[in-house]
C-alpha positions in Angstrom: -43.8 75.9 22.5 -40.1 76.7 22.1 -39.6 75.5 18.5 -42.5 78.2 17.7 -41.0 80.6 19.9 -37.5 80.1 17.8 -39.4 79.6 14.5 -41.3 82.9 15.2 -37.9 84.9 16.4 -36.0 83.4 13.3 -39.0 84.9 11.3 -38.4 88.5 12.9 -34.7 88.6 12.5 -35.2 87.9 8.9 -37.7 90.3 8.5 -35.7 92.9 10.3 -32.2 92.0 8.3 -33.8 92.2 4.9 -35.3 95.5 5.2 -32.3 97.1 6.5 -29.7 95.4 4.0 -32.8 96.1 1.6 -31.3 97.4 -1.8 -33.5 100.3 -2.1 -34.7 103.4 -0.4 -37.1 102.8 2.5 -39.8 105.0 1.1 -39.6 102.9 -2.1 -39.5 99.7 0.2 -42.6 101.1 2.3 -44.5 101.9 -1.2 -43.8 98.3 -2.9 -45.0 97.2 0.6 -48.3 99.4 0.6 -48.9 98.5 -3.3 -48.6 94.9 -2.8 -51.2 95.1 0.5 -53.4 97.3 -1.1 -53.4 94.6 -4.2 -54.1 91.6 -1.9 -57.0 93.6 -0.3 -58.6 94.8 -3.3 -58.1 90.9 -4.7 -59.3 90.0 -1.2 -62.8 91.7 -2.0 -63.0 91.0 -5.4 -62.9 87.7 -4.9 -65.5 88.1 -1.8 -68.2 90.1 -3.7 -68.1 86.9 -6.3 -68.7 84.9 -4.1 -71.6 87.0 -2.4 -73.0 87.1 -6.0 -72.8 83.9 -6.8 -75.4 83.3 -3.5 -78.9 83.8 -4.4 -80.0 84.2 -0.8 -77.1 87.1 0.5 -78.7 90.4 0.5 -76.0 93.4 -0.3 -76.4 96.7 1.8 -76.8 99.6 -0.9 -77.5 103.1 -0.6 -80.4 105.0 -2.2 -78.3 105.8 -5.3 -77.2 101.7 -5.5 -73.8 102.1 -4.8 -72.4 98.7 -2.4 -71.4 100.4 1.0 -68.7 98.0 1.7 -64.8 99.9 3.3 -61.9 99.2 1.3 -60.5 97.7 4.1 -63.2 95.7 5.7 -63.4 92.2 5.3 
């Protein structure tokens, strides 16, 4: 429990120093930041709806014109 705790509070500190010795402006910190989740995410669901179409038994949830009603950001 304490080697987590120190693991976890070493992982913070970090964190916290890098983005405040950072050697760019915070709103083009935050943006890279954004980009990069927003990447992951949209890789994230890619990769899900692959796999949803590779199973022949999943059935999608589609709205009268056929578009997939699936949220960017729900997995």
């Amino acid at each position: 429990m304490k080697t987590s705790l120190i693991f976890l509070l070493g992982i913070g500190m970090g964190t916290v120093i890098g983005i405040l010795i950072a050697p760019e402006a915070g709103k083009i910190t935050r943006r890279k930041i954004r980009d990069e989740a927003d990447r992951l995410i949209d890789e994230k669901i890619r990769k899900r709806q692959q796999h949803l179409t590779s199973q022949p038994d999943v059935t999608k949830h589609t709205t009268d014109s056929g578009v997939v009603t699936e949220s960017r950001y729900t997995l």
